[in-house]
N, CA, C and O atoms as a GROMACS GRO file, in nm:
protein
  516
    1UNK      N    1   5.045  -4.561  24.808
    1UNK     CA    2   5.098  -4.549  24.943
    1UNK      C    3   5.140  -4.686  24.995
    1UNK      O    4   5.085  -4.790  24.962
    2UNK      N    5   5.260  -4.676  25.091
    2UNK     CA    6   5.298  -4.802  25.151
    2UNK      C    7   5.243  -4.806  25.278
    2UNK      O    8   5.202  -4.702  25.328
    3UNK      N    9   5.237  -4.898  25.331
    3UNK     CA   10   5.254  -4.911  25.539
    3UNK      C   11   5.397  -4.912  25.583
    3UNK      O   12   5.494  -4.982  25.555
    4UNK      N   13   5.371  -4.789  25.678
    4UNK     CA   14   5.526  -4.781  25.745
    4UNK      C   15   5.460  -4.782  25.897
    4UNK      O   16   5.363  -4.712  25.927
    5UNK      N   17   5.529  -4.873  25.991
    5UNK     CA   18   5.458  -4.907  26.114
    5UNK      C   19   5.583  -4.866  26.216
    5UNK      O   20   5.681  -4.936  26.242
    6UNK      N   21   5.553  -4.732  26.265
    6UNK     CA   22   5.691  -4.692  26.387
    6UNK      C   23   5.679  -4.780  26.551
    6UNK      O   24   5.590  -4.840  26.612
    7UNK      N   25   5.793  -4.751  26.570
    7UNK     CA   26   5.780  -4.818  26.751
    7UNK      C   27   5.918  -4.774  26.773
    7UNK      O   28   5.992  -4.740  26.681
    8UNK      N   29   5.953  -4.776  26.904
    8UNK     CA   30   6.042  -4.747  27.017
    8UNK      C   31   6.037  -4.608  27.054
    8UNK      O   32   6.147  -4.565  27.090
    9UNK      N   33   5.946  -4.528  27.054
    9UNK     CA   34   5.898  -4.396  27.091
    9UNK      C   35   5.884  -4.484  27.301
    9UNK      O   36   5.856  -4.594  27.348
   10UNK      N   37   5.926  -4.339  27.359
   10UNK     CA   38   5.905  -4.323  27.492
   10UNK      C   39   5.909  -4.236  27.582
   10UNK      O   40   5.876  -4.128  27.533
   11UNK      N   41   5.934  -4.227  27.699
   11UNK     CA   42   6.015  -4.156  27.799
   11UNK      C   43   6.097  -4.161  27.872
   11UNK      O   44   6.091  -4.238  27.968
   12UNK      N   45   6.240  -4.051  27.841
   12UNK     CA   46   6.341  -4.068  27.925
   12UNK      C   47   6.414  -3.930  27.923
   12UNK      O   48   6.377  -3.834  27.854
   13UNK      N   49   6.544  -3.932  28.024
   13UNK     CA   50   6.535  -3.800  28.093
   13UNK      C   51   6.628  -3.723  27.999
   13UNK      O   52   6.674  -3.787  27.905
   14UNK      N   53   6.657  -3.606  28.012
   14UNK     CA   54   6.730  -3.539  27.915
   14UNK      C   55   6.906  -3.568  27.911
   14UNK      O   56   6.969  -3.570  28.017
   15UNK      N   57   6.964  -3.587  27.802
   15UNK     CA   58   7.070  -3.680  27.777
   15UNK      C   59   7.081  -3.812  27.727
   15UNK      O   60   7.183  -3.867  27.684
   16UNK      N   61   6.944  -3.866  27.739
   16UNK     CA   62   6.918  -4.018  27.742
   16UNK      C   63   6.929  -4.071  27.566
   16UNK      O   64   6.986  -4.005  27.479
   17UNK      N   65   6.875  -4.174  27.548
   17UNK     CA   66   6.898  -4.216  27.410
   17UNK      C   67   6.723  -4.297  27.368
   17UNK      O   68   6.634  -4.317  27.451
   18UNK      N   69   6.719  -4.315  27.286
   18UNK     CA   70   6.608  -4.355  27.193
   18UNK      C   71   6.640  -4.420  27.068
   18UNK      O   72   6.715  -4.356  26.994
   19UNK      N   73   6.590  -4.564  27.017
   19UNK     CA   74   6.626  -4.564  26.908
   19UNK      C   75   6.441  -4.641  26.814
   19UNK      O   76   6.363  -4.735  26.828
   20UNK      N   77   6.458  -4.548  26.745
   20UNK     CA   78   6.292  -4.555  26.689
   20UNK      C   79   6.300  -4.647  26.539
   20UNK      O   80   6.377  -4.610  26.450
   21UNK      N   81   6.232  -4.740  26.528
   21UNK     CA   82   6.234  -4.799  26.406
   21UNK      C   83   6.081  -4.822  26.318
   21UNK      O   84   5.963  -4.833  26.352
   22UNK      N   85   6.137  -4.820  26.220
   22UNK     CA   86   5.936  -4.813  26.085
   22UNK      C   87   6.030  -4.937  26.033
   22UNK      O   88   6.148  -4.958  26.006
   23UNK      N   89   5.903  -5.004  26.037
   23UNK     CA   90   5.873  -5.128  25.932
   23UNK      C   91   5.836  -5.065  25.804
   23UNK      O   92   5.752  -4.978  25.782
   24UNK      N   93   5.918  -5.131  25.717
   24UNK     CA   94   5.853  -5.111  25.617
   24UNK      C   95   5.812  -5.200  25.472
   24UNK      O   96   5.795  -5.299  25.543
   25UNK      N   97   5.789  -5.240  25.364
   25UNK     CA   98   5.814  -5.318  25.278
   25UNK      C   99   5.920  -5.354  25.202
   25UNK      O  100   5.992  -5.259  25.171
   26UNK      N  101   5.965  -5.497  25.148
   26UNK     CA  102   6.113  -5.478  25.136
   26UNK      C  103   6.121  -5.401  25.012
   26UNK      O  104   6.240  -5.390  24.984
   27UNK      N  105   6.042  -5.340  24.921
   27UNK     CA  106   6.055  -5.271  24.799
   27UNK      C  107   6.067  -5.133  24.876
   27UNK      O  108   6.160  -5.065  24.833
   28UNK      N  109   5.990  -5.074  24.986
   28UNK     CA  110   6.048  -4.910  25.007
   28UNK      C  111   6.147  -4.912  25.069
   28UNK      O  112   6.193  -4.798  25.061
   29UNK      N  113   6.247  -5.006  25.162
   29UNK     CA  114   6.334  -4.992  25.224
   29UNK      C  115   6.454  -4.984  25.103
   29UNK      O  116   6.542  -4.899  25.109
   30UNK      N  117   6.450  -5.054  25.026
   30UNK     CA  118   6.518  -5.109  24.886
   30UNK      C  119   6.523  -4.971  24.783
   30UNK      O  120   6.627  -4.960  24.718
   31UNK      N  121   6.447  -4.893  24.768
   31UNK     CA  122   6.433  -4.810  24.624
   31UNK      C  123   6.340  -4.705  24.685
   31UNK      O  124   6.291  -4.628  24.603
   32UNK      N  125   6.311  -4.690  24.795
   32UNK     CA  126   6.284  -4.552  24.791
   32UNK      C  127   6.324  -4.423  24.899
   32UNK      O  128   6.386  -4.447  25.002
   33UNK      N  129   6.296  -4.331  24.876
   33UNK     CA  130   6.369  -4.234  25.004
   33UNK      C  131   6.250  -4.231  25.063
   33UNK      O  132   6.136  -4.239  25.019
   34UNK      N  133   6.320  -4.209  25.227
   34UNK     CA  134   6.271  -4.237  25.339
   34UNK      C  135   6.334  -4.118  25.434
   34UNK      O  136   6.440  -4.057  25.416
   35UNK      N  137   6.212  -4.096  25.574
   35UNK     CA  138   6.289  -4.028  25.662
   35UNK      C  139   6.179  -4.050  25.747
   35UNK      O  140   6.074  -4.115  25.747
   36UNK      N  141   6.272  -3.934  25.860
   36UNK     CA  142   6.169  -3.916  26.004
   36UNK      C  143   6.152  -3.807  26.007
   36UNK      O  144   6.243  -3.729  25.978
   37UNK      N  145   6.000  -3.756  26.051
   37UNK     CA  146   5.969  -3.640  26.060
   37UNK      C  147   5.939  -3.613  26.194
   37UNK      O  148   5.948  -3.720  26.255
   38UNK      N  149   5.896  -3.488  26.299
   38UNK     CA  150   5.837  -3.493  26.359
   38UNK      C  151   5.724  -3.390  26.413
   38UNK      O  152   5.681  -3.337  26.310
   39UNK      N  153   5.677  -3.353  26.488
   39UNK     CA  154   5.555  -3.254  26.495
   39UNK      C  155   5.566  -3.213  26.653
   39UNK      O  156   5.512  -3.301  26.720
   40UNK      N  157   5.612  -3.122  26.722
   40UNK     CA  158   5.603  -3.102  26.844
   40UNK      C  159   5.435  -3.037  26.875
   40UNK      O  160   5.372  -3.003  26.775
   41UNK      N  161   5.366  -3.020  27.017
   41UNK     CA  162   5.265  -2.948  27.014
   41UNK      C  163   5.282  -2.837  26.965
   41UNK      O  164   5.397  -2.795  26.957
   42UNK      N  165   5.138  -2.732  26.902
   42UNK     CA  166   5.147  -2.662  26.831
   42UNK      C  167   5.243  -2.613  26.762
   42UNK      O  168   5.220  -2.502  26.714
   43UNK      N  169   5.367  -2.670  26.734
   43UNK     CA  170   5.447  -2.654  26.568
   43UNK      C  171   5.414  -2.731  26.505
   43UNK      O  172   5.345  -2.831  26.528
   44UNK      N  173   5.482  -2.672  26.369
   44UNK     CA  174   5.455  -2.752  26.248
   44UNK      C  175   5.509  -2.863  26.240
   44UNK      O  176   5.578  -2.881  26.340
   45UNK      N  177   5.514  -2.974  26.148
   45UNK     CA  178   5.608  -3.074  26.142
   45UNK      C  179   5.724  -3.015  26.055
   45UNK      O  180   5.726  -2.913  25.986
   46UNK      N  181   5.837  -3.126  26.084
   46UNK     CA  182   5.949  -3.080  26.033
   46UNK      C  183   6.033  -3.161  26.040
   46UNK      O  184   6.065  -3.209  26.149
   47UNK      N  185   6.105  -3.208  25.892
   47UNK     CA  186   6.216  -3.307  25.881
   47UNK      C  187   6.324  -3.291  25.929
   47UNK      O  188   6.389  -3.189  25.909
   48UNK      N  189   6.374  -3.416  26.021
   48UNK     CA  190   6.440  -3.446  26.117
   48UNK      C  191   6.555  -3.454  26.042
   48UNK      O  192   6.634  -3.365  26.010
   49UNK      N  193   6.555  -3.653  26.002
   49UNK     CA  194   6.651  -3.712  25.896
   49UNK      C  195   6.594  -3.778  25.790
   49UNK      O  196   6.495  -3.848  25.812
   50UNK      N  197   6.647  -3.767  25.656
   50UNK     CA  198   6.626  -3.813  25.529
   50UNK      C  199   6.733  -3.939  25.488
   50UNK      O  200   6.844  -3.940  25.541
   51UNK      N  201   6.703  -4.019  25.413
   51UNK     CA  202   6.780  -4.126  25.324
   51UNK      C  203   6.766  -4.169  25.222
   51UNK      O  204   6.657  -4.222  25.201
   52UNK      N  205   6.874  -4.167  25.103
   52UNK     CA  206   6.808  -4.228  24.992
   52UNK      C  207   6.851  -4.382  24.955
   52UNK      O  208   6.900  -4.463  25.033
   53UNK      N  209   6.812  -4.405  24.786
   53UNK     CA  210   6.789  -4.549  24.813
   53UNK      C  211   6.924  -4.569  24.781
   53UNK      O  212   6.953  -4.676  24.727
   54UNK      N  213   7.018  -4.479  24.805
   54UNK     CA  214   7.164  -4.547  24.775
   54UNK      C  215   7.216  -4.494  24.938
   54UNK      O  216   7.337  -4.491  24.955
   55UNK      N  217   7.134  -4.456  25.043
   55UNK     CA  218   7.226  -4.453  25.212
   55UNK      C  219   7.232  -4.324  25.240
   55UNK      O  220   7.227  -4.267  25.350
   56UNK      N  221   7.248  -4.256  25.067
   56UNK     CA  222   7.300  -4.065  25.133
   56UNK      C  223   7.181  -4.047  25.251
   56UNK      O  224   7.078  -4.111  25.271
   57UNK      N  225   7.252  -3.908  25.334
   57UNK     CA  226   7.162  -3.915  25.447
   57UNK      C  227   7.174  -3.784  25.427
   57UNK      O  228   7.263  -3.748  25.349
   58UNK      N  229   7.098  -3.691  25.485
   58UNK     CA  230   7.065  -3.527  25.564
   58UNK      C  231   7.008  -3.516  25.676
   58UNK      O  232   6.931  -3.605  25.711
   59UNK      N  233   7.027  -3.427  25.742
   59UNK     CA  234   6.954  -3.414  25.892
   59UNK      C  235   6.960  -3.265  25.919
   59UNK      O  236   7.042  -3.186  25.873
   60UNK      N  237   6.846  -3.235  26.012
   60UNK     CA  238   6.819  -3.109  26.071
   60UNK      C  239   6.932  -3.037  26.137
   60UNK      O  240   6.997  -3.100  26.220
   61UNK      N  241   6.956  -2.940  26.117
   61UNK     CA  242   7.058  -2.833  26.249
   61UNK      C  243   7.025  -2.901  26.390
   61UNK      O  244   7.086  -2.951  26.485
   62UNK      N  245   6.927  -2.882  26.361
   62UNK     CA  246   6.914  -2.945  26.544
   62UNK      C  247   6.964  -3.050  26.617
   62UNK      O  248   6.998  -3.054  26.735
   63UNK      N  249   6.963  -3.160  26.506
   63UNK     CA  250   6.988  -3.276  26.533
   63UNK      C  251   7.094  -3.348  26.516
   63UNK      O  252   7.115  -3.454  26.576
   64UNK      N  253   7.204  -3.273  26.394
   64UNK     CA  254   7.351  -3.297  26.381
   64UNK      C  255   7.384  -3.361  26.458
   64UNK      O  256   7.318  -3.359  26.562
   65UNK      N  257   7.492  -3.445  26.452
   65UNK     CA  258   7.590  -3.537  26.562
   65UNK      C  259   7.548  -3.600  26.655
   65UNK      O  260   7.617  -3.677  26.722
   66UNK      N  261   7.342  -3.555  26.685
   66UNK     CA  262   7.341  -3.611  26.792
   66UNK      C  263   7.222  -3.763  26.746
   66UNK      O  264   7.181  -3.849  26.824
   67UNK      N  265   7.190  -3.748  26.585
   67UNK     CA  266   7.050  -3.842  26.535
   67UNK      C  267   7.146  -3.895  26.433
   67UNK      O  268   7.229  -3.819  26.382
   68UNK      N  269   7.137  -4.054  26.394
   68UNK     CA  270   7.165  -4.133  26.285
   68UNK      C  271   7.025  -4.148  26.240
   68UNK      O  272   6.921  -4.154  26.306
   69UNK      N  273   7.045  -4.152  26.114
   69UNK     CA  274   6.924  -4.227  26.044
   69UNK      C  275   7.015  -4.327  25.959
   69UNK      O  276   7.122  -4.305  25.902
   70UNK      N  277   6.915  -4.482  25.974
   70UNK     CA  278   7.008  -4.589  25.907
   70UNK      C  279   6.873  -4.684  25.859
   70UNK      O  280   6.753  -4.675  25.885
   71UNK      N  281   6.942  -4.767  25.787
   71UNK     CA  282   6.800  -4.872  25.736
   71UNK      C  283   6.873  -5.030  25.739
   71UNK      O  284   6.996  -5.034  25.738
   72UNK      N  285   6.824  -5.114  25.742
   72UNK     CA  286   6.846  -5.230  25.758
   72UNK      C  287   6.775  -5.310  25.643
   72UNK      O  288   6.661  -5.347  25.676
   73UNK      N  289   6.819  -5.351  25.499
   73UNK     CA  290   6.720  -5.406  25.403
   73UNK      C  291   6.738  -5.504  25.440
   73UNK      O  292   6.715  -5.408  25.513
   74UNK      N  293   6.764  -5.644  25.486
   74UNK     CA  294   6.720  -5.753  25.561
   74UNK      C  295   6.597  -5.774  25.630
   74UNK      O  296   6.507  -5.858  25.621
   75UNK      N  297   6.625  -5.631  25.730
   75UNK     CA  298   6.510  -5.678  25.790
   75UNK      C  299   6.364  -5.545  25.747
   75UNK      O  300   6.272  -5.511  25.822
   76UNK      N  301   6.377  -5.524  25.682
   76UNK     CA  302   6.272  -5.417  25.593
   76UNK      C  303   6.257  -5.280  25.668
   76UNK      O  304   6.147  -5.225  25.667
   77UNK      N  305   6.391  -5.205  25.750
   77UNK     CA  306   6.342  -5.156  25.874
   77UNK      C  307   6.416  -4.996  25.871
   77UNK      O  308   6.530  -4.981  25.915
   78UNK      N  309   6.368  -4.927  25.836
   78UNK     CA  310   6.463  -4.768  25.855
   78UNK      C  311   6.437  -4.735  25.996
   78UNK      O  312   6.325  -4.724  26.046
   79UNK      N  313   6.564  -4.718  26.064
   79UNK     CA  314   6.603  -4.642  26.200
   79UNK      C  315   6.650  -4.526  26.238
   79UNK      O  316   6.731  -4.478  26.157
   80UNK      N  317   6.620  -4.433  26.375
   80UNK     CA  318   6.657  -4.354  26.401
   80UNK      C  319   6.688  -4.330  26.534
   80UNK      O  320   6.609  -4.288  26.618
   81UNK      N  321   6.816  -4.361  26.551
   81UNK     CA  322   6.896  -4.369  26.688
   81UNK      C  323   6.930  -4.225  26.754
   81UNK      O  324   7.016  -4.156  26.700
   82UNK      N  325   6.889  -4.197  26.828
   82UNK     CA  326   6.904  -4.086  26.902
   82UNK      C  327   6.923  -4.066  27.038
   82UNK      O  328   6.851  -4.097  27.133
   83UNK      N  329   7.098  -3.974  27.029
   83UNK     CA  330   7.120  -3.967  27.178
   83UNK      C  331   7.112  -3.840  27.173
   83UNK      O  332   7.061  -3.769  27.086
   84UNK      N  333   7.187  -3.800  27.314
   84UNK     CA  334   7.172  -3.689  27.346
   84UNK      C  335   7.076  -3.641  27.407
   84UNK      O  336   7.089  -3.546  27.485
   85UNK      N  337   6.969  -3.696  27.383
   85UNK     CA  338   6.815  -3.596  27.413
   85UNK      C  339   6.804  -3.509  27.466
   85UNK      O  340   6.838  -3.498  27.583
   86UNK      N  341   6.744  -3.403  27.385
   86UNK     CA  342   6.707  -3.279  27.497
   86UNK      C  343   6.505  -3.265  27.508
   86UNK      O  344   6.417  -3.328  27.450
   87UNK      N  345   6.501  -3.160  27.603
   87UNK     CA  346   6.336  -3.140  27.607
   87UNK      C  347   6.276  -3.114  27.503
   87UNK      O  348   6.164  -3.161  27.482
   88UNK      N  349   6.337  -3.035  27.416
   88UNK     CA  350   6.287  -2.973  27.282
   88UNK      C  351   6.323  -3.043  27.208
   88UNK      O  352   6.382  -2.991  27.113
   89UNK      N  353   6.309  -3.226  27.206
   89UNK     CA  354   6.345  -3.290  27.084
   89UNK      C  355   6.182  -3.366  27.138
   89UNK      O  356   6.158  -3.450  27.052
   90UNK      N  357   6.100  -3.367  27.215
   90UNK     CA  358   5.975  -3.399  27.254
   90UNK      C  359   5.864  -3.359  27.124
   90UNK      O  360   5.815  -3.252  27.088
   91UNK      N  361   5.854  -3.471  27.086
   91UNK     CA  362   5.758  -3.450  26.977
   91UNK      C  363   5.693  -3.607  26.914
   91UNK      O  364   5.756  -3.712  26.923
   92UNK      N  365   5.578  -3.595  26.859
   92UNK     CA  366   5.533  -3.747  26.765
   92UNK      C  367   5.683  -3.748  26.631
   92UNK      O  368   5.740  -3.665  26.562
   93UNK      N  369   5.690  -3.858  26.650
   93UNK     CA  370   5.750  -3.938  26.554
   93UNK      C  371   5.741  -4.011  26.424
   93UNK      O  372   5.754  -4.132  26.403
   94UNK      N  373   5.713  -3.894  26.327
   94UNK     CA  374   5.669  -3.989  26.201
   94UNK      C  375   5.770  -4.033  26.128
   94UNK      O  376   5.870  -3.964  26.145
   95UNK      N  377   5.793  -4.174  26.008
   95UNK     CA  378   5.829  -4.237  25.974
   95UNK      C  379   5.715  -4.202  25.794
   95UNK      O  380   5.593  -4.209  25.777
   96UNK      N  381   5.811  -4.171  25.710
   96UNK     CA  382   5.788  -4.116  25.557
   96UNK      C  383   5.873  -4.186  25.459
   96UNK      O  384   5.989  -4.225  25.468
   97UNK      N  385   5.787  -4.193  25.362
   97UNK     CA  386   5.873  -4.234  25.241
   97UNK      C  387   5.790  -4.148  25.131
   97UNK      O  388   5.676  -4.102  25.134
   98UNK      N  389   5.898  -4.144  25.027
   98UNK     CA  390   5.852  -4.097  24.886
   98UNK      C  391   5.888  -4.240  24.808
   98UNK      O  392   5.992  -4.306  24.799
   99UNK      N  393   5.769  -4.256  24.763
   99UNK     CA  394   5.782  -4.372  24.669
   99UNK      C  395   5.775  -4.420  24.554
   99UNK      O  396   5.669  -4.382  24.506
  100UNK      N  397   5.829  -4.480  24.486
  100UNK     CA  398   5.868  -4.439  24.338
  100UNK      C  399   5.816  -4.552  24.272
  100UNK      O  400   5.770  -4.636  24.349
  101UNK      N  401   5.810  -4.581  24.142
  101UNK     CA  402   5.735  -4.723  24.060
  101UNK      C  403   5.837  -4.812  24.071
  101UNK      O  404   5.955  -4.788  24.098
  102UNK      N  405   5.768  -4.946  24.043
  102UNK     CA  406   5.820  -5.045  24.025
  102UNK      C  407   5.988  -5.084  23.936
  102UNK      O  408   5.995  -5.127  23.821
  103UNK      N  409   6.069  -5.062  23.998
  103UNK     CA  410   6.167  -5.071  23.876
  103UNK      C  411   6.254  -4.950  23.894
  103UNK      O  412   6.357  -4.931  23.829
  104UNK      N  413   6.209  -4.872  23.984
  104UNK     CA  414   6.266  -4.714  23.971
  104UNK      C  415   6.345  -4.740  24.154
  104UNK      O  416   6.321  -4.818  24.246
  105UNK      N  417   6.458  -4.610  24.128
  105UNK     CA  418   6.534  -4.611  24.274
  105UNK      C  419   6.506  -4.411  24.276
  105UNK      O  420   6.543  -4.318  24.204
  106UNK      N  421   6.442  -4.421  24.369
  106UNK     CA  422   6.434  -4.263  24.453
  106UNK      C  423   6.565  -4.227  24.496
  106UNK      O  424   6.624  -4.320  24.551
  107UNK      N  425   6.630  -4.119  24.487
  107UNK     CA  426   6.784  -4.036  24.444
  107UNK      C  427   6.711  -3.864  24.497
  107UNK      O  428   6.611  -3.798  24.469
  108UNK      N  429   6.832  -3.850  24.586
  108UNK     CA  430   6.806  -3.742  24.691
  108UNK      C  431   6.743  -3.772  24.808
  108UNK      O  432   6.683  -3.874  24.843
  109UNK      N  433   6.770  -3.652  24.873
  109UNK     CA  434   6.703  -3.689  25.078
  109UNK      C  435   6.589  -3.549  25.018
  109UNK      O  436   6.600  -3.441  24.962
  110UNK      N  437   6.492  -3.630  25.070
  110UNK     CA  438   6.381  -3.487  25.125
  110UNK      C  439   6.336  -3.494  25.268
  110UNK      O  440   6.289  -3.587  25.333
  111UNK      N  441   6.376  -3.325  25.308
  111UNK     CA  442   6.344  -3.339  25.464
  111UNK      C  443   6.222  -3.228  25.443
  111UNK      O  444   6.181  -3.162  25.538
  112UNK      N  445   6.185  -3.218  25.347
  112UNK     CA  446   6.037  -3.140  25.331
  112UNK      C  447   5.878  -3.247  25.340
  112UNK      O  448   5.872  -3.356  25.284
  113UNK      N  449   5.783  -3.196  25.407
  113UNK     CA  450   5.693  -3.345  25.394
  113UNK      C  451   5.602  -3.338  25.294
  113UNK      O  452   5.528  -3.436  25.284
  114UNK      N  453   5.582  -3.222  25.193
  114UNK     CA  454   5.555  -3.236  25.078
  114UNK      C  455   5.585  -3.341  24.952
  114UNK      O  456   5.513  -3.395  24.868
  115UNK      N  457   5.770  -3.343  24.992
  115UNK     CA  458   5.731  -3.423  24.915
  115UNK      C  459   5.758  -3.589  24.906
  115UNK      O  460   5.787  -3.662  24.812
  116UNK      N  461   5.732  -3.619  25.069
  116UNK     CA  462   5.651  -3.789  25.096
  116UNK      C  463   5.517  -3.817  25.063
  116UNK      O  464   5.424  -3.746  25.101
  117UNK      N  465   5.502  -3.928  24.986
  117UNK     CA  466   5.347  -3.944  24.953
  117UNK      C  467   5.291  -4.072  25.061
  117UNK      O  468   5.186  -4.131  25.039
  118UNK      N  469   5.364  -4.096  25.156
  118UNK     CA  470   5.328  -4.196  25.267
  118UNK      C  471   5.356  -4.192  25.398
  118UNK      O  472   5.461  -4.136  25.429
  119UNK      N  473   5.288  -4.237  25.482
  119UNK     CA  474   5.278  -4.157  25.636
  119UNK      C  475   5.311  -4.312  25.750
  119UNK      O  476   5.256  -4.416  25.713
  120UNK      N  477   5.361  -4.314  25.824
  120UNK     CA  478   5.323  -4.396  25.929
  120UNK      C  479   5.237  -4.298  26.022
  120UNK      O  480   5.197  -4.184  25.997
  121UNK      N  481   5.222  -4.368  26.126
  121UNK     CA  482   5.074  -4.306  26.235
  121UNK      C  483   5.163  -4.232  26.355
  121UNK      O  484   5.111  -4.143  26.422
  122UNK      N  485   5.298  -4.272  26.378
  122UNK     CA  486   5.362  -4.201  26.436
  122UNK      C  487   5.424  -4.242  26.571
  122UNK      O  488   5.371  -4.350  26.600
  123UNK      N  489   5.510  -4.207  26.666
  123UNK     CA  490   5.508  -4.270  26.744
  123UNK      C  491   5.598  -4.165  26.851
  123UNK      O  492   5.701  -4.110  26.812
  124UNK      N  493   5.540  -4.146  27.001
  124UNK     CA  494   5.572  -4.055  27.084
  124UNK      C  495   5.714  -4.033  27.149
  124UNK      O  496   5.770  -4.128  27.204
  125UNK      N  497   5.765  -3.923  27.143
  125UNK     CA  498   5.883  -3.931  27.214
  125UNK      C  499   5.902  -3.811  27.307
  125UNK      O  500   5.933  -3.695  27.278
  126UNK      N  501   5.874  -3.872  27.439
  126UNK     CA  502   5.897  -3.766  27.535
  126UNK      C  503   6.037  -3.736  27.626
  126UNK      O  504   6.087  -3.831  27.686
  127UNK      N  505   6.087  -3.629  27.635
  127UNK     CA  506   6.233  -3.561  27.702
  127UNK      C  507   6.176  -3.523  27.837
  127UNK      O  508   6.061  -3.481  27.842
  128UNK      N  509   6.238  -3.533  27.930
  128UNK     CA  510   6.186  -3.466  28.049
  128UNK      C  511   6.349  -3.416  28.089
  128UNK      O  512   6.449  -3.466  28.038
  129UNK      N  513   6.349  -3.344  28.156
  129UNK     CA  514   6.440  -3.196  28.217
  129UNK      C  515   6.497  -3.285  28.328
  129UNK      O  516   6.575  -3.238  28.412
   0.00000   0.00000   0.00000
């Protein structure tokens, strides 16, 4: 497992924007797939946006046109910029990678959380009406 450390989780009103970033190591930002997940109260979690270690991206129905997922290998940092906001995008914010050996590049997006073997702790994002 790696450390992936999220921040820019908050509150703002519906329409508004958010842009959430995980630290991560420069080897998982580099070679492995990554995404954001999230978990509203009592639902399940559920992948947002995915990236692999060559940029391809996927994202939820929900979130089409209105969520980028991007990474920055300079600064060791996968992002997720989000406008639009609505109430029902109110949920914790996790930050995932699937991570692969030394030497190896992770190929494909997974927006399933099965199969990430690493977690950040998460980070809140509240919509208000």
């Amino acid at each position: 497992q790696v450390q992936l450390v999220e921040s820019g989780g908050g509150s703002v009103q519906s329409g508004g924007s958010l842009r959430l970033s995980c630290l991560a190591s420069s080897f998982t930002v580099r070679h492995d797939c990554m995404g954001w997940f999230r978990q509203a109260p009592g639902k399940e979690r559920e992948g947002v946006a995915g990236l692999d270690s060559d940029g391809n991206t996927r994202y939820a129905d929900s979130v089409k046109g209105r969520f980028t997922i991007s990474k920055d290998n300079a600064e060791n940092t996968l992002y997720l910029q989000m406008n639009s906001l609505k109430p029902e995008d109110t949920a914790m914010y996790y930050c995932a990678a699937r991570t692969v050996g030394v030497g190896n590049f992770c190929y494909g997006v997974f927006l399933t959380d099965y199969h990430m073997n690493s977690w950040g702790k998460g980070t809140l994002v509240t919509i208000s009406s």
